[in-house]
Residue frames relative to the residue before (quaternion, step in Angstrom):
aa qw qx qy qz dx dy dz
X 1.0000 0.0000 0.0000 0.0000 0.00 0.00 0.00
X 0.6319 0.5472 -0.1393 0.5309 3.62 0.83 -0.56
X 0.5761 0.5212 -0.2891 0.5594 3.43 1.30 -0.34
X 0.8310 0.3195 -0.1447 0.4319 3.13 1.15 -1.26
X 0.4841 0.5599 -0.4481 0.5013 3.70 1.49 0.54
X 0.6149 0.4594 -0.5077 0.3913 3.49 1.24 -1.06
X 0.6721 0.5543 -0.3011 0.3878 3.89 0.70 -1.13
X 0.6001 0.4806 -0.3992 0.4996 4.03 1.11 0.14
X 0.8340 0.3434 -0.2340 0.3629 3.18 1.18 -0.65
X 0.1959 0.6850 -0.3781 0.5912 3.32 2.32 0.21
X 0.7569 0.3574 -0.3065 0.4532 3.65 0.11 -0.95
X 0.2050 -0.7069 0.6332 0.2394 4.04 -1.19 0.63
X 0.6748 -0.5869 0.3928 0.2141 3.44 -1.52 1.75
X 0.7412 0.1480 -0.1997 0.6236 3.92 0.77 -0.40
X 0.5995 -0.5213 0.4947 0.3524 3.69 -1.87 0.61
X 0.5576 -0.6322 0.4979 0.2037 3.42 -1.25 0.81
X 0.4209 -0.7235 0.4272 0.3418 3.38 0.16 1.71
X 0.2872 -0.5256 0.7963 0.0840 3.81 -2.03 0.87
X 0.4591 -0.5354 0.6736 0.2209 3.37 -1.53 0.22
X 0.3688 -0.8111 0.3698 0.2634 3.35 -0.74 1.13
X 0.4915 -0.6799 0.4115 0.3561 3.38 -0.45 -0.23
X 0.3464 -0.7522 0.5121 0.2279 3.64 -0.29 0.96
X 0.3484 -0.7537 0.5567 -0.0244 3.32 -0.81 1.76
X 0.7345 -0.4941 0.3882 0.2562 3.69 -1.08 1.35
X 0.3354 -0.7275 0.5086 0.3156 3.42 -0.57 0.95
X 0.3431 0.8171 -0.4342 0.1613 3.79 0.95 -0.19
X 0.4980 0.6284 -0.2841 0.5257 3.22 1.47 -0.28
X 0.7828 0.4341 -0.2875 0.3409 3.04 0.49 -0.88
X 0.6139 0.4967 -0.2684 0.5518 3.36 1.63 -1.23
X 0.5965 0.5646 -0.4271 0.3782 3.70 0.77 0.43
X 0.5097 0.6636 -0.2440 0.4902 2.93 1.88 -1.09
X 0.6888 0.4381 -0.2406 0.5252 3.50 0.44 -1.67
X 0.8394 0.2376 -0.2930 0.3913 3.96 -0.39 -0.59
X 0.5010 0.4641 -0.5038 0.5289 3.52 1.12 0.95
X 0.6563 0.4474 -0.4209 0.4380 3.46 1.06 -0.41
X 0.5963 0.4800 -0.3535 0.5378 3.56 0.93 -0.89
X 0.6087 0.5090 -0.3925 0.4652 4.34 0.10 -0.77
X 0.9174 0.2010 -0.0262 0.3425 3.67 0.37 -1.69
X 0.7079 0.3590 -0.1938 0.5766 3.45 0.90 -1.11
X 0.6737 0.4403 -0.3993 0.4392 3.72 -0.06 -0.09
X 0.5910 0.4230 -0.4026 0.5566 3.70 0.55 -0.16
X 0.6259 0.4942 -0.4168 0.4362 3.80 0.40 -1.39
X 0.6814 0.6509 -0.2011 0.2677 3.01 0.82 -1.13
X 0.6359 0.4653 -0.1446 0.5985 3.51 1.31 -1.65
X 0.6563 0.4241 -0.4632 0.4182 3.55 0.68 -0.66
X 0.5982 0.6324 -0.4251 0.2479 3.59 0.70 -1.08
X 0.7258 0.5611 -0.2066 0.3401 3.04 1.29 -1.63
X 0.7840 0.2952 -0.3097 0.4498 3.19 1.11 -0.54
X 0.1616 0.6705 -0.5952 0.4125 3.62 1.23 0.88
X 0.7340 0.5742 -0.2544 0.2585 3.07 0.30 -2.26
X 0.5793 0.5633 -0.3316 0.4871 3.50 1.01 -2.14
X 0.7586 0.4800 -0.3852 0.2136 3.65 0.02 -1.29
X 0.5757 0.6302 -0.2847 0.4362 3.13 1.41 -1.56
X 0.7299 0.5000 -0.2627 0.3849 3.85 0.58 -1.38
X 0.4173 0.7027 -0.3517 0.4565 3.62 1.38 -1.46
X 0.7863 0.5303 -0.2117 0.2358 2.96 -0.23 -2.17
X 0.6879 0.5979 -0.1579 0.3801 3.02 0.95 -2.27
X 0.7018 0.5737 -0.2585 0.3338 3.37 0.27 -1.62
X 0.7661 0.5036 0.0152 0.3991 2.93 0.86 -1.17
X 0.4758 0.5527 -0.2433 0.6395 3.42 1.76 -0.41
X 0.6814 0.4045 -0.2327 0.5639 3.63 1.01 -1.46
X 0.6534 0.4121 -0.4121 0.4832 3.79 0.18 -0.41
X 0.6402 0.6281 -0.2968 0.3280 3.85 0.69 -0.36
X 0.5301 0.6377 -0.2126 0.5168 2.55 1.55 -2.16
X 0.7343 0.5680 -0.3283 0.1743 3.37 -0.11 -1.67
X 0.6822 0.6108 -0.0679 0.3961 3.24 1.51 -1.78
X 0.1930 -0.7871 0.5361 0.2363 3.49 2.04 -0.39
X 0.1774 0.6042 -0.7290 0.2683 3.47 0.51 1.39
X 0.3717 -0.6927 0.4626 0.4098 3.61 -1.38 0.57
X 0.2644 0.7450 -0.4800 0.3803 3.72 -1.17 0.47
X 0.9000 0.3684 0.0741 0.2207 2.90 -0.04 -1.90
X 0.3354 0.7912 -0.2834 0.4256 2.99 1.85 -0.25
X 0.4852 0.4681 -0.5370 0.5071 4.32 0.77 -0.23
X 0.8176 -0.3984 0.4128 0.0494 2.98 -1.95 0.46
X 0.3952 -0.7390 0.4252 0.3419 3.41 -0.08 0.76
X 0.5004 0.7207 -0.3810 0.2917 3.65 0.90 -0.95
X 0.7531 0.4172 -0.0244 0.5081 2.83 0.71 -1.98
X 0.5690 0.4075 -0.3945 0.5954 4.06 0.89 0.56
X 0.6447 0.4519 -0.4132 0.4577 3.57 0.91 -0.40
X 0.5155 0.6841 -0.2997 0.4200 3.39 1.51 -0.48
X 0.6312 0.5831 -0.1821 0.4779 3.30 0.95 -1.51
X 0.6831 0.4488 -0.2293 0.5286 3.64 0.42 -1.80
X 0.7630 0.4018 -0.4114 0.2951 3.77 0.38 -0.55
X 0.6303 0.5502 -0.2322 0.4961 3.38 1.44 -1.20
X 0.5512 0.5234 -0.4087 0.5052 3.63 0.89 -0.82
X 0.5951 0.6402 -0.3430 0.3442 3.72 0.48 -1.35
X 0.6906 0.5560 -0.1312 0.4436 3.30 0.42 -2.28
X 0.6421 0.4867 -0.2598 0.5323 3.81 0.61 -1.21
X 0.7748 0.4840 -0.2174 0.3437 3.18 0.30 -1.01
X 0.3863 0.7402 -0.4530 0.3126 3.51 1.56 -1.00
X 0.7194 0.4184 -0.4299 0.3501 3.89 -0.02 -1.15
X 0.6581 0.6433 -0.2137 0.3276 3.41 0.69 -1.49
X 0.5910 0.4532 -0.1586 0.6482 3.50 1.15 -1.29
X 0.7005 0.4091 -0.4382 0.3872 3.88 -0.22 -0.40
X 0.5054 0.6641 -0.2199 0.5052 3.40 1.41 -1.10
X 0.7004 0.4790 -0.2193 0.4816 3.22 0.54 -1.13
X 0.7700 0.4116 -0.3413 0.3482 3.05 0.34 -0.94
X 0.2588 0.8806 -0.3167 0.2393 3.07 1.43 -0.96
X 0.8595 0.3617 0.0904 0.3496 2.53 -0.04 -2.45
X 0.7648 0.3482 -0.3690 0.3972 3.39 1.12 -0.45
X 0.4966 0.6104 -0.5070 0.3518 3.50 1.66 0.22
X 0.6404 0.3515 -0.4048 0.5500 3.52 0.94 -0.72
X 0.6801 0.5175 -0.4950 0.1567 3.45 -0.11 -0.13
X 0.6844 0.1744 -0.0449 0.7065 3.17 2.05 -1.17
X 0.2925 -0.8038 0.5123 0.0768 3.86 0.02 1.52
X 0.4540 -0.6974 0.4077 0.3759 3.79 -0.60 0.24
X 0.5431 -0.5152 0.4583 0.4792 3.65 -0.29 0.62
X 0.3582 -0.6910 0.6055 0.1664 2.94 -1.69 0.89
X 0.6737 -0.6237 0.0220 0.3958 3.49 -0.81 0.66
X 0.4825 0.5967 -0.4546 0.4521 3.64 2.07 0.02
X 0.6655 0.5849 -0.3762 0.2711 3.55 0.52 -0.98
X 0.5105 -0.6209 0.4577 0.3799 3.62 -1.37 0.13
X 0.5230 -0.5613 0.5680 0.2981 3.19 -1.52 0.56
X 0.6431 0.5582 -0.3224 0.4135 3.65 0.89 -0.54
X 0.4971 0.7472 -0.4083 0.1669 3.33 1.28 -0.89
X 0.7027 -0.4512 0.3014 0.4601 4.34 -1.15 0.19
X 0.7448 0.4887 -0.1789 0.4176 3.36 1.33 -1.23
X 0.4867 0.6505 -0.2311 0.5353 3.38 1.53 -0.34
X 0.7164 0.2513 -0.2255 0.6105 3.87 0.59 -1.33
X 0.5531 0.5871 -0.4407 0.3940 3.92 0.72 0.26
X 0.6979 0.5185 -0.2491 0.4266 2.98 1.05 -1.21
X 0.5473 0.5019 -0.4229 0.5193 3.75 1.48 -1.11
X 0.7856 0.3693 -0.4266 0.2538 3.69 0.02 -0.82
X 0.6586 0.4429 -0.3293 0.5116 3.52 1.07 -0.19
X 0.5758 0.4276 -0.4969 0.4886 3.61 0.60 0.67
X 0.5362 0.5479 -0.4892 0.4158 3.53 1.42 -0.59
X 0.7295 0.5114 -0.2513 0.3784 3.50 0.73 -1.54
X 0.3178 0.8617 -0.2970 0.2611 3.44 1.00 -0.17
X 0.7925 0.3187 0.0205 0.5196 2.94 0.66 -2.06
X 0.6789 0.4795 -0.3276 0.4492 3.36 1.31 -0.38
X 0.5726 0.4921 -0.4286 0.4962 3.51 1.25 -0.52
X 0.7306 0.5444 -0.3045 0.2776 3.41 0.82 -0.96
X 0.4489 0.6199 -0.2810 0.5790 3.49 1.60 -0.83
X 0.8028 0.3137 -0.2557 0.4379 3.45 0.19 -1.02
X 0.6372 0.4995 -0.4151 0.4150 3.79 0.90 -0.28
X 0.5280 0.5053 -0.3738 0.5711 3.72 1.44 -1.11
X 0.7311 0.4038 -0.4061 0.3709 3.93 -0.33 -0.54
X 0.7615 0.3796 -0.3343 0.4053 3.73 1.51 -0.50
X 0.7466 0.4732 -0.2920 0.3652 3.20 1.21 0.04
X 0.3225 0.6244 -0.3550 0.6165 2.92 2.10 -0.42
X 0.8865 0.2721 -0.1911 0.3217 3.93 -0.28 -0.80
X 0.3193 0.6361 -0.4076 0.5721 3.50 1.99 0.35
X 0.8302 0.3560 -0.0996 0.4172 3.33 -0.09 -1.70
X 0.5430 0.6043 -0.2934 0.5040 3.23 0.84 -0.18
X 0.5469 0.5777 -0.1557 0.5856 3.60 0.78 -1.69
X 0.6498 0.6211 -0.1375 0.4159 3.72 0.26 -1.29
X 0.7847 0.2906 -0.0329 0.5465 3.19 0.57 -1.46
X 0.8263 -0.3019 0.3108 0.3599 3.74 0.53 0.28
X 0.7052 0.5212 -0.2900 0.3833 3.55 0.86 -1.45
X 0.0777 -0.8521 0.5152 -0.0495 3.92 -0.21 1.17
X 0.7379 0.2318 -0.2632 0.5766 3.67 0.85 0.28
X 0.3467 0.4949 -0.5962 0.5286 3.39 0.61 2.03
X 0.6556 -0.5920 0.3800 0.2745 3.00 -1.69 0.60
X 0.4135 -0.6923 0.3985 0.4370 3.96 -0.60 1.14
X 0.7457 -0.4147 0.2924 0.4318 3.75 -0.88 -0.01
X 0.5884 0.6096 -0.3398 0.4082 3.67 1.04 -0.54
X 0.6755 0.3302 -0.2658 0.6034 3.50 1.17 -0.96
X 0.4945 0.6650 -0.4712 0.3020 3.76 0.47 -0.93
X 0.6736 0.5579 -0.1789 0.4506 3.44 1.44 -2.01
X 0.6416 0.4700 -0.2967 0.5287 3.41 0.65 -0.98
X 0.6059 0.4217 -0.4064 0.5384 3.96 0.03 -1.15
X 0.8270 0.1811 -0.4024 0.3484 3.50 -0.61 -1.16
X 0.6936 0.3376 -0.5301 0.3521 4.00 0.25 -0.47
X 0.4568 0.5294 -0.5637 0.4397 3.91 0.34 0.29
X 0.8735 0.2316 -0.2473 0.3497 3.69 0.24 -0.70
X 0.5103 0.5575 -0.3704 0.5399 3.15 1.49 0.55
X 0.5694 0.3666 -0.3928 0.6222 3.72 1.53 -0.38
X 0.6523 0.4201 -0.5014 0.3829 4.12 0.54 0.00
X 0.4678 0.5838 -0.5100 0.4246 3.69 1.15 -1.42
X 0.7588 0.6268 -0.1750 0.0251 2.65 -0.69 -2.48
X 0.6565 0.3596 -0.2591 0.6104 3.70 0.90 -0.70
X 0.6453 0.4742 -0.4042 0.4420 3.83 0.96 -1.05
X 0.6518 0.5191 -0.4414 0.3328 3.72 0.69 -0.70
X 0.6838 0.6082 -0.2151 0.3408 3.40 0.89 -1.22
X 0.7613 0.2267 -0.2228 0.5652 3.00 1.28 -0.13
X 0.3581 0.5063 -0.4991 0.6053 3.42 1.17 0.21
X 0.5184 0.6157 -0.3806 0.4553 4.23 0.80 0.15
X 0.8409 0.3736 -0.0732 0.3847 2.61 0.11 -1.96
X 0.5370 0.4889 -0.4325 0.5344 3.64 1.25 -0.48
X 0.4365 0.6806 -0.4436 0.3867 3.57 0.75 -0.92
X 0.8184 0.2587 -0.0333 0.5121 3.33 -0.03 -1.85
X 0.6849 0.2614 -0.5024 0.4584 3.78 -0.03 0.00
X 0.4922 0.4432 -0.5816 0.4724 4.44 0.74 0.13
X 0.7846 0.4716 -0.3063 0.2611 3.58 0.07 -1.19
X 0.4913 0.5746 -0.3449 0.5564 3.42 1.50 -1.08
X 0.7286 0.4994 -0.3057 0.3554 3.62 0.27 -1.36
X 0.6672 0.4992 -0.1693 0.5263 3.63 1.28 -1.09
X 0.7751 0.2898 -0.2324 0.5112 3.90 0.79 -0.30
């Protein structure tokens, strides 16, 4: 019996750490082209769901307010519109953008900000949100209309509401940006 206590205590209570072995980044590059394949689209679509939903909204409420006639349906049912219009729209609008990045590149860091292609590019990012607002409120309120839903706005107002709240958003985002970047630049 003693033999066998000296040999329990001969023995140490945890394994004698090993160095691990450094495992294949392959994992990781699996990781990254599922995020880029799956979660970044879900993503982009949400975002322009969201844009549509807000577009739509803002702009319904700024109407509403004015007791233009029309406008009287339910906000719910415009938040509906702006979101579905959005979503639908996602291909069309990525495209778009596409094209105006290659068409108008961001200045590199010699070039002026002032330059012809530059103050183009600001006015077509203004016009953006308003075309886009106004395209989510017409297709949102088409497809909708279609499907049954009968106390939403017909597509004429949908068009108007969302490009009204895409001409209010739209400048506030862009610079709700640019502060963005000149705090963060200023902070790093």
């Amino acid at each position: 019996m003693s033999n066998q206590s000296n040999n329990l205590e001969a023995q140490p209570l945890l394994p004698s750490p090993t160095p691990a072995t450094r495992r294949s980044s392959d994992g990781w590059i699996v990781c990254g082209i599922l995020f880029a394949v799956v979660f970044l689209p879900i993503w982009f679509i949400a975002l322009t769901a969201f844009n549509g939903f807000l577009f739509t909204t803002v702009g319904h409420a700024i109407l509403r307010t004015t007791s233009l006639s029309g406008y009287d349906t339910p906000l719910r049912e415009t938040m509906r519109l702006g979101a579905v219009g959005g979503v639908v729209l996602f291909p069309v609008w990525s495209l778009f953008n596409l094209i105006t990045n290659c068409i108008f590149p961001t200045p590199e860091n010699g070039e002026s900000q002032m330059s012809c292609s530059a103050v183009i590019k600001s006015l077509v990012e203004l016009c953006k949100t308003t075309a886009f607002g106004a395209a989510a409120g017409v297709v949102g309120a088409t497809i909708l209309r279609n499907r049954g839903h009968e106390f939403i706005l017909d597509p004429e107002h949908a068009m108007r509401a969302g490009a009204l709240g895409g001409a209010v958003l739209g400048p506030g985002m862009i610079i709700g940006l640019i502060l963005f970047t000149i705090v963060y630049q200023r902070f790093t």
